[in-house]
N, C-alpha and C positions, 0 to 999 in steps of 0.2 A: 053468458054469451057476450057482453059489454068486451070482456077482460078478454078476450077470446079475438074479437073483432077488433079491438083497439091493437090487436099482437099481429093481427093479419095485413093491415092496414100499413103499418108503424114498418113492416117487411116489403111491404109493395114501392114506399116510399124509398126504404135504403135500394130499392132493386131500380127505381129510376135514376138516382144521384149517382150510382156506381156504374165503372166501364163494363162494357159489354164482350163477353169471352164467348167464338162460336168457333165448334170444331171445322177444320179445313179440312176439303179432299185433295190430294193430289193429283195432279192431270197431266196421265199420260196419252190419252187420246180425246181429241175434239169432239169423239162420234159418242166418247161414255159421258157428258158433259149434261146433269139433267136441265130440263127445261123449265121456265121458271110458271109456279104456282100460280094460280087464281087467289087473286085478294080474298080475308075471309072477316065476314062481318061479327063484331064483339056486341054481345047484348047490353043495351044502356039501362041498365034499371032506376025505378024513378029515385030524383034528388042527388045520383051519383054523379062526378063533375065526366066530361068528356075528354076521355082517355087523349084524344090528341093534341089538346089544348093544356099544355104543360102551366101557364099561369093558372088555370084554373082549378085544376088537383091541386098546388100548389095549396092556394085557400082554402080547398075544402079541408085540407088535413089541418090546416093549421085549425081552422076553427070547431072540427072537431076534437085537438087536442085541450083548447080553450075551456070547452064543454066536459073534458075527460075530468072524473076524481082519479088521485093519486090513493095505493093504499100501503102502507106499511108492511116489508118486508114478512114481519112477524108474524101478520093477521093470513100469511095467503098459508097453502097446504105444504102440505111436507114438499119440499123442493126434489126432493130423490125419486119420490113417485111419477107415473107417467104421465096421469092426469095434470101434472104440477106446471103454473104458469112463469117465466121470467121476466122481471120485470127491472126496468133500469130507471130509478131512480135520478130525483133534479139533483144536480150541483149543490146545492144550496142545503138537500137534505142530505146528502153526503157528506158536505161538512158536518154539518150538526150528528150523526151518526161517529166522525171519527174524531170531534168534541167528544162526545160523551164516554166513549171508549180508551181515552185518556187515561192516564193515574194520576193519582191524587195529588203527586211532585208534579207534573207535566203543567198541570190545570196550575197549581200553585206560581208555579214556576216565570209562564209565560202572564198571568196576570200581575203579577209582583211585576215584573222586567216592564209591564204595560204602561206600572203607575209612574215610572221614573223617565221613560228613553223615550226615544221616538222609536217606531216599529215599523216595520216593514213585511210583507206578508207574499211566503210561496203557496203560490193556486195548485201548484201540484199535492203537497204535504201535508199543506194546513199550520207549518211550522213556524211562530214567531220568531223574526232575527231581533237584537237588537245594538243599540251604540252606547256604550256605559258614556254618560256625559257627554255625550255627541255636538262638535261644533258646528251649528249650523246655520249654514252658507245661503244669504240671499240673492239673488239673481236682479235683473234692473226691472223685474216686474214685481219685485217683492216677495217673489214667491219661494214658500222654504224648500233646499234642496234634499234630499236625500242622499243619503252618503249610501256606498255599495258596501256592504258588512259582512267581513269574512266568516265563516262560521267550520266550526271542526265535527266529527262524530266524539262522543264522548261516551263512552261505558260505565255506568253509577254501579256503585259498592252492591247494589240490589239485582244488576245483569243486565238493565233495561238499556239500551242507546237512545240516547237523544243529541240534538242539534243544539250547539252551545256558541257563542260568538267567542269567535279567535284572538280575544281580548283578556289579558292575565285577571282571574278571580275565582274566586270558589264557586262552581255552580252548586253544589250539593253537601250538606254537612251533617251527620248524624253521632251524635252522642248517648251512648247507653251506658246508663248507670243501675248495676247492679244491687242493691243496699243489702249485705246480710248482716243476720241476727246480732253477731258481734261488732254492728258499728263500722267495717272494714266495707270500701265501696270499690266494684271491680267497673272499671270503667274503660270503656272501647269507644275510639274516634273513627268513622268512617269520614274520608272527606275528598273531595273532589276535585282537582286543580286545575288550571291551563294555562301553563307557565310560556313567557315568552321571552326571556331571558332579561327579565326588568329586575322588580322584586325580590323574585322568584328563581334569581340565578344560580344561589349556594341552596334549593331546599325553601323547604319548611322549619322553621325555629319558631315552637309552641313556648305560651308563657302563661304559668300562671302564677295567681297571686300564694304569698309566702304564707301570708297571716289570712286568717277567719276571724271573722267578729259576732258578737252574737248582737240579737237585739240592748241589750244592757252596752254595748260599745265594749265590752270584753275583748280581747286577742288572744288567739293563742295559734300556736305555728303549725302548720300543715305537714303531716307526716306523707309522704313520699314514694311508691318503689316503683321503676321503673322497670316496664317486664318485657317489652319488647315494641318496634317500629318498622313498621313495612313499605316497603313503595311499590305498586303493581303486585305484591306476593312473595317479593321478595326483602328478606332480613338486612336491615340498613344499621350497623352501629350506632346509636345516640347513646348521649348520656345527659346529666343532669347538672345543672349548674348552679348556681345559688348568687345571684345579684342582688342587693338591697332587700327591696320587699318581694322581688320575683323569685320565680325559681323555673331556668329556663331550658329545658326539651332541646335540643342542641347536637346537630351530627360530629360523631367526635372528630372524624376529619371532613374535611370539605372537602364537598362534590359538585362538580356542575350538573345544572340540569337543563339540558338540551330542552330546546321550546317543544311543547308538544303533553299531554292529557294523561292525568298520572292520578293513581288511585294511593291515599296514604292511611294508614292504621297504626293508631297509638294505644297501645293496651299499657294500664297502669293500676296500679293499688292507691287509693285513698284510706288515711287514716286520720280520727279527729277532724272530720270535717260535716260530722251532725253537731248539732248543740242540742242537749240535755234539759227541758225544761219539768218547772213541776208536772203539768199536764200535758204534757206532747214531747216531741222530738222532733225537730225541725229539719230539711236538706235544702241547701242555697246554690245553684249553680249560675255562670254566666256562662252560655253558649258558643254565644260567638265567642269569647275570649279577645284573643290578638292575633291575627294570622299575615302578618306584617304590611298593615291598612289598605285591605282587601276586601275587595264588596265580595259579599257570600250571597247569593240568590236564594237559596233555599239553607233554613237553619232548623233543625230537626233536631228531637232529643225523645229518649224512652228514657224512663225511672219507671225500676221495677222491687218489689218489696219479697218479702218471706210470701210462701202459698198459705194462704187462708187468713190473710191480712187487709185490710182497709185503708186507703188514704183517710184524711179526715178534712184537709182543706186543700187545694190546690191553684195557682196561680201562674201567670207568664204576661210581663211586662216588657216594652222593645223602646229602643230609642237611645238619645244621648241622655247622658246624666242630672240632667235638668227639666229632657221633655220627654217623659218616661209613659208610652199607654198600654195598654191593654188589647188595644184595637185594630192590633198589624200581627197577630198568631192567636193561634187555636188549639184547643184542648182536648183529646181524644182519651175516650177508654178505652184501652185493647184488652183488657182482662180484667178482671173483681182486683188484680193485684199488678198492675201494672199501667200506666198511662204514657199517651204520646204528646206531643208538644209540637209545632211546627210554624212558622211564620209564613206570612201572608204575603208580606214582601219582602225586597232586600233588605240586608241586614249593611247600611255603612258605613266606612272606616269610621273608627270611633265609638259608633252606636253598640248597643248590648242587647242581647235577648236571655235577661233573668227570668229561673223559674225558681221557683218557691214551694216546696209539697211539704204539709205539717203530717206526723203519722201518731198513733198510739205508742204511746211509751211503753207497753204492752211489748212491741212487736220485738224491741231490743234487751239483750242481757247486760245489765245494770254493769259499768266498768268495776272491778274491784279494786283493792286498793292498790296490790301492786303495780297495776297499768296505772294508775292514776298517777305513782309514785316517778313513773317512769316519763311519763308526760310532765309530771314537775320537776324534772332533771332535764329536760329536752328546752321545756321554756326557760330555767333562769340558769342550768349548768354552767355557763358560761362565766356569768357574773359569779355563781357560788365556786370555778375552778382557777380564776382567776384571783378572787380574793383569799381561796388557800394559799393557790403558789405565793402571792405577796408577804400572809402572814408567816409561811415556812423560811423566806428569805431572811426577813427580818429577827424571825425567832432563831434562826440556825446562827445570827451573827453575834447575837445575844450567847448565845451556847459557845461559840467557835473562841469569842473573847473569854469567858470565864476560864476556860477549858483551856488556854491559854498562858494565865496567868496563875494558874496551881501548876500547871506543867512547867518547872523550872529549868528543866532538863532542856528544854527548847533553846535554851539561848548558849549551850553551848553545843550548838552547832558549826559547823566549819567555817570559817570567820575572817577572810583575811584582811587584816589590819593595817592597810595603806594608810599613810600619815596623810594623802587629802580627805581621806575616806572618814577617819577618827575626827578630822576637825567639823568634818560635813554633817558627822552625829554631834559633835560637843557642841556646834553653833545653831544646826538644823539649819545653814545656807551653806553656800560655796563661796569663798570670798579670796580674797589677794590673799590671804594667810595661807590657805589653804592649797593656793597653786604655788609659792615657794616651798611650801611645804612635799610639795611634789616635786622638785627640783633636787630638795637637799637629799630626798630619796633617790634620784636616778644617778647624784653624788656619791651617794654612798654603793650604789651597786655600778662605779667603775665606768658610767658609762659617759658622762659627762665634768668636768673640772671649772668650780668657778673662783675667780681670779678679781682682785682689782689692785687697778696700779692711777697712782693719784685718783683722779675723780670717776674712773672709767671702771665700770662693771663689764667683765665679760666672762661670756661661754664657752668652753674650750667642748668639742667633742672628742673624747679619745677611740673610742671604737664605732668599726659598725656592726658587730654584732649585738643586736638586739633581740633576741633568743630568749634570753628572762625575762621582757619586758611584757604583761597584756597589750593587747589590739590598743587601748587607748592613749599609754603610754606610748608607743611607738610612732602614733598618730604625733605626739604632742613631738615626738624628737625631731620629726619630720616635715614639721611643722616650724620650727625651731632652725633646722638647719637645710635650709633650701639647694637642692641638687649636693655639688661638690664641695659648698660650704664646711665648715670644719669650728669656725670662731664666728660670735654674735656677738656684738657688745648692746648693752644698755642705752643707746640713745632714740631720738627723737625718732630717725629713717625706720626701727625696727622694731617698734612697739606696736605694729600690727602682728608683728610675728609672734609675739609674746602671748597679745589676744588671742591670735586661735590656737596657741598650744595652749592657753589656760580653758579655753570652750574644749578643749577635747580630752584634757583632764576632768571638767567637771559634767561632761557627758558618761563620763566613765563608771563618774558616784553615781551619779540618777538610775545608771541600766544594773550597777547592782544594787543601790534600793531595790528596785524593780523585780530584780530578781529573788532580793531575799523576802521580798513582800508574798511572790510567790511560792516561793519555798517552805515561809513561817503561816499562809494563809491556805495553801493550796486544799484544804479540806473543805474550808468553807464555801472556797470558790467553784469549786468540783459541785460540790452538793446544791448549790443556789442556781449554778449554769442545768444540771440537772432540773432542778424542781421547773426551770422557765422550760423546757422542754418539755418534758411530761404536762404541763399546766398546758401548752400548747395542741399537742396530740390529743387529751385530755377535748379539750373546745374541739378542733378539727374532728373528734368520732361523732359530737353532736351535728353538724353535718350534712347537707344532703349529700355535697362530694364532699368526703373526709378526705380528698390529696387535695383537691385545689384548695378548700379551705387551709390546709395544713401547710401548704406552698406561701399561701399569702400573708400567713399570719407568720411564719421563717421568715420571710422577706422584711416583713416590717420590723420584723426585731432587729434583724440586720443594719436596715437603715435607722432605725432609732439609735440604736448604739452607736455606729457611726457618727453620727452628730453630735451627740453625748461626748466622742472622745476628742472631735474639730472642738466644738466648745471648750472643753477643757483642756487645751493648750494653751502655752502662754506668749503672748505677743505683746512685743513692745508699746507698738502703739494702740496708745488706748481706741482711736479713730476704727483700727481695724479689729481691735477686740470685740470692742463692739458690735460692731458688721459683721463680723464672723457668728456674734450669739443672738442677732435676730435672724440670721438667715438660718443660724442649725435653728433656732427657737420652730421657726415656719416648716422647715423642712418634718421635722419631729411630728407638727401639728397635720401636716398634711396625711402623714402615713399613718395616724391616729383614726384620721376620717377617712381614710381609705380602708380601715383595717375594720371600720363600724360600720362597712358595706355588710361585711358576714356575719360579724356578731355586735352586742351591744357597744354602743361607744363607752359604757362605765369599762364593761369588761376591755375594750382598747386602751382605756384610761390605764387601769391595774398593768397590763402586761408591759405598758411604757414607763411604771412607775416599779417595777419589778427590775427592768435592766437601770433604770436609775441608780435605784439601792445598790444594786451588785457595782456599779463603777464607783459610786459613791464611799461605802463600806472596802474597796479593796485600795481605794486612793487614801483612805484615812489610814489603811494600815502601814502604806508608808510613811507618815508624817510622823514626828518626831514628837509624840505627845503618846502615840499609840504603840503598836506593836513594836514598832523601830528601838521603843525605849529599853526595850529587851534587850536587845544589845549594846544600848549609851552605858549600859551596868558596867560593862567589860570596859569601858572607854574610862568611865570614873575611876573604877579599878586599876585601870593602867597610869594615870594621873595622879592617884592617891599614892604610889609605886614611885614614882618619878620625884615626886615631891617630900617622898619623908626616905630615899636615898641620894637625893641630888646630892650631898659629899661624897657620898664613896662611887657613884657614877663616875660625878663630871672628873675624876681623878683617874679611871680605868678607863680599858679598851672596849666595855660596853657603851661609851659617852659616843662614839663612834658610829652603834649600830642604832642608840637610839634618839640620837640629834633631832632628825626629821620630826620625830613623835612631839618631843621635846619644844621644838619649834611651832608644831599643830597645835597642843595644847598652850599655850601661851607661857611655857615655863623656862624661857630665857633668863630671865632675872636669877634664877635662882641653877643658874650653869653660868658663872664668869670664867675669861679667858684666864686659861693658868698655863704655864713650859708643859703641863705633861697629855694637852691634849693641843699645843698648837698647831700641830700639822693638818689635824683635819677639822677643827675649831672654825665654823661659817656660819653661825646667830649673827655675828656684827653685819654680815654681808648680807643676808636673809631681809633683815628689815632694813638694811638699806633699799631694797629690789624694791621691797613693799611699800616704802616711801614715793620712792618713782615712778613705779608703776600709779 
């Protein structure tokens, strides 16, 4: 009856505060108009206040609400029945009602944001706002101001909406780690964003660490697969990148992302990332990771094992690296074979929420040897494909030489024996000898006439067809006889002319070295350019991305070699020789530590010492001690030739053809002027040139 009377009461009182609705008649005649009523007296029963005296009901109700007990929803009868009473509950217990009826992120959530911000509180909701790092503004009374704090609806990975402030950061992050039998870990990101076009403008770019380490300080590399990325539900290309020790989650192309609440899902494969002990098997995660120095509100994580298995130890530590506790997340059992993790507070920038589950070594199938084999190819391949290719280089040149030097046949190969060319093998330089000796040749092939009269040397030109000449001889005629020129004499004005037609004579010997180096070497060179390639593809399959690694480690070979080939020119001054070999020196060194971004710096070391050899070894084959000597044979030969017929030559019309030769080899002496070759007899004029010059 209390409950009953307090309900009758509680309605008499809404029936005074509220306006007053009385049905009207319409009047269409005076005479139907009723007449008004006799007053009619309302019974006062004792203690009830007097109805007309509006202060004093007033008090009575209040004081008997004073006196009223409140009783919980729960405690009264079924509400559907008829007997059933309504009863409207204080403010106060309404809150605390839609506290309780919270989820367990919600509770988390706003208690976390409590410990850090300042807060602000809607009476309608119950919903905590808050200001991540909030500047706050004092007024001339001191008094702190409150900022007004945008806040968005936000949809979590779980369906729930909640009220999240319109400030870039993770409200919500959930990590599920799968562990099966075989050591392989399926692992799903749920995570939460509210991007405002800061941070957060290209995406999400996840990172994690490359390498694992066990308690022993062991490393070993994190095996990878990346299975798919979503935003809102939909399929977003990423791929996988491989930086130093990272390995970074990365959209293949860039996307903006419009400010506004975006759900992300990273599903991936882990492998090698338990550690194998005598009595356990241990799983190390860091949660929070990097999510580019973003406060995460709620950091969540499940590890779940094989069904019918036990954890055996379990742990979850939060903080920066130095002030690591315990005491800011919590440990939940969800099943005999699965546990939850979650933080108490913010997780920020920087800070980490490590979990640590040790299990029964039981619970996994022991790796065999071929996985293991596979895993010692994945940690040192690198070093061990890099020190092949090195030794195949160096061992193929060891081959390529022997192989070489039984093959006699090589040398005679097609040969053409210009008399700068012959003196440029007999001396192993290019010198004055060797450029009149190029002269007396363009004498002998008609195309130029040399003359002297008293003290005066000169150059008659008789034609301009130059048709028989190579590209570099024609260089030198042209060189020689500037525009419509015709005649050069030997003096002081025109001995630069001289210089660059002897530079483009002895440009001429260098490109066929060059060429016959390639020509007498091209197997070795073939197969050494090969092995650095394969050595390279080789590393790049090790890999997270086998292109991009495969690109960079191209590149650096590229540039290594190039340097390799500036350094090995030759420059006058020594000033700039110099300068040229510390600056490739640096340049070399840089692309070495760029290249020990992806793989080991020994293994950068080997592949920069790989194209070494190869420039090294194909420059030796020019030089005049090596492979070149293959053909000095034929030059001896022609010498030895020249020397035990010089009578019956320098007397016939082959003294003619082979003057030039005659002249490169140094066997003037043993050709003097006689009547029966003086018309075309030019030794005496030859070293005169050679004197002047």
């Amino acid at each position: 009856m209390k409950k009953l009377f307090l309900t009758i009461c509680f309605s008499l009182l809404c029936t005074v505060n509220s306006p007053i609705k009385a049905r009207t008649i319409e009047i269409k005649d005076i005479a139907n108009v009723p007449t008004e009523q006799a007053p009619i007296d309302l019974p006062n029963p004792g203690g009830m206040p007097n109805p007309e005296n509006t202060e004093d009901v007033v008090r009575f109700f209040r004081d008997r609400f004073n006196n009223a007990s409140v009783s919980r929803i729960e405690d009264l009868q079924n509400s559907n029945q008829g007997n059933s009473v309504n009863v409207q509950h204080s403010t106060e217990y309404i809150k605390q009602i839609q506290e309780e009826n919270k989820s367990t992120f919600e509770k988390i959530y706003d208690q976390a944001i409590g410990r850090i911000t300042n807060q602000t509180h809607d009476e309608t909701s119950g919903t905590r706002f808050f200001e991540m790092a909030p500047a706050r503004a004092i007024n001339e009374n001191n008094a702190l101001q409150q900022p007004n704090i945008p806040v968005v609806n936000a949809m979590l990975p779980n369906g729930r909406r909640v009220l999240v402030p319109a400030r870039e950061h993770v409200p919500y992050l959930l990590a599920s780690f799968n562990i099966l039998p075989t050591g392989l870990i399926q692992v799903t990101e749920d995570l939460t964003v509210v991007a405002n076009g800061q941070k957060l403008k290209n995406g999400i770019t996840k990172i994690i660490p490359k390498y694992t380490k066990s308690r022993a300080g062991v490393r070993k590399k994190l095996d990878i697969q990346l299975l798919s990325v979503t935003i809102n539900g939909e399929d977003i290309p990423y791929t996988l990148e491989e930086i130093g020790n990272n390995i970074i989650i990365k959209p293949i192309q860039k996307y903006t992302l419009q400010p506004g609440v975006y759900n992300y899902t990273f599903k991936y494969l882990l492998d090698r990332k338990l550690w194998y002990y005598d009595d356990f098997t241990e799983f190390y995660w860091d949660v929070s990771g990097s999510y580019l120095n973003l406060v995460i509100a709620s950091a969540n994580a499940v590890v779940a094992i094989p069904d019918g298995k036990n954890f055996l130890t379990q742990n979850v530590i939060t903080g920066y690296p130095n002030h690591l506790t315990p005491n800011r997340a919590l440990i939940a059992a969800l099943d005999d074979n699965a546990l939850g993790f979650a933080s108490t507070t913010p997780i920020l920038p920087g800070e980490g929420m490590h979990i640590l589950v040790s299990l029964d070594k039981n619970v996994f199938l022991e790796p065999e040897f071929g996985r293991r084999f596979v895993w010692f190819v994945t940690d040192f391949g690198d070093v061990l494909f890099s020190l092949a290719g090195l030794a195949a280089v160096l061992i193929s040149y060891m081959l390529s030489w022997r192989y070489l030097k039984r093959k006699k046949s090589l040398a005679g190969q097609n040969f053409r024996q210009t008399p700068p060319l012959i003196r440029y093998l007999f001396i192993g330089k290019f010198d004055k000898t060797a450029f009149v000796a190029g002269l007396l040749e363009l004498y002998r092939k008609n195309i130029i006439d040399i003359q002297k009269q008293d003290q005066t040397i000169s150059l008659i030109k008789k034609t301009d067809n130059l048709s028989a000449l190579n590209r570099f001889e024609k260089k030198a005629v042209n060189d020689l006889f500037v525009g419509r020129d015709s005649v050069i004499s030997l003096t002081a004005p025109n001995l630069l002319k001289f210089k660059r037609a002897e530079r483009s004579l002895e440009k001429g010997c260098q490109m066929f070295l060059k060429l016959l180096s390639l020509q007498l070497n091209i197997g070795y060179l073939l197969f050494s350019v090969a092995m650095l390639l394969l050595t390279e593809i080789a590393i790049a399959m090790l890999g997270i991305n086998p292109l991009q690694t495969g690109l960079v480690l191209f590149s650096s070979t590229l540039t290594i070699a190039f340097y390799i080939w500036i350094m090995k020119r030759k420059f006058k001054s020594k000033i700039i020789r110099r300068i040229v070999k510390i600056i490739g020196g640096l340049f070399i060194l840089l692309a070495i530590l760029l290249t020990s971004i992806y793989i080991k710096f020994i293994s950068a070391v080997f592949l920069a010492a790989m194209v070494y050899a190869i420039f090294e070894y194909s420059e030796l084959f020019m030089k005049h001690n090596t492979l070149v000597k293959t053909k000095n044979k034929e030059c001896e030969e022609l010498r030895r030739y020249l020397e035990t017929q010089a009578s019956i030559i320098v007397r016939g019309h082959e003294f003619a053809l082979q003057q030039a030769n005659i002249f490169a080899l140094d066997l003037s002496s043993l050709y003097p002027f006689n009547d029966s070759v003086a018309q075309v007899w030019k030794l005496g004029i030859a070293a005169e040139i050679v004197r002047q010059l």
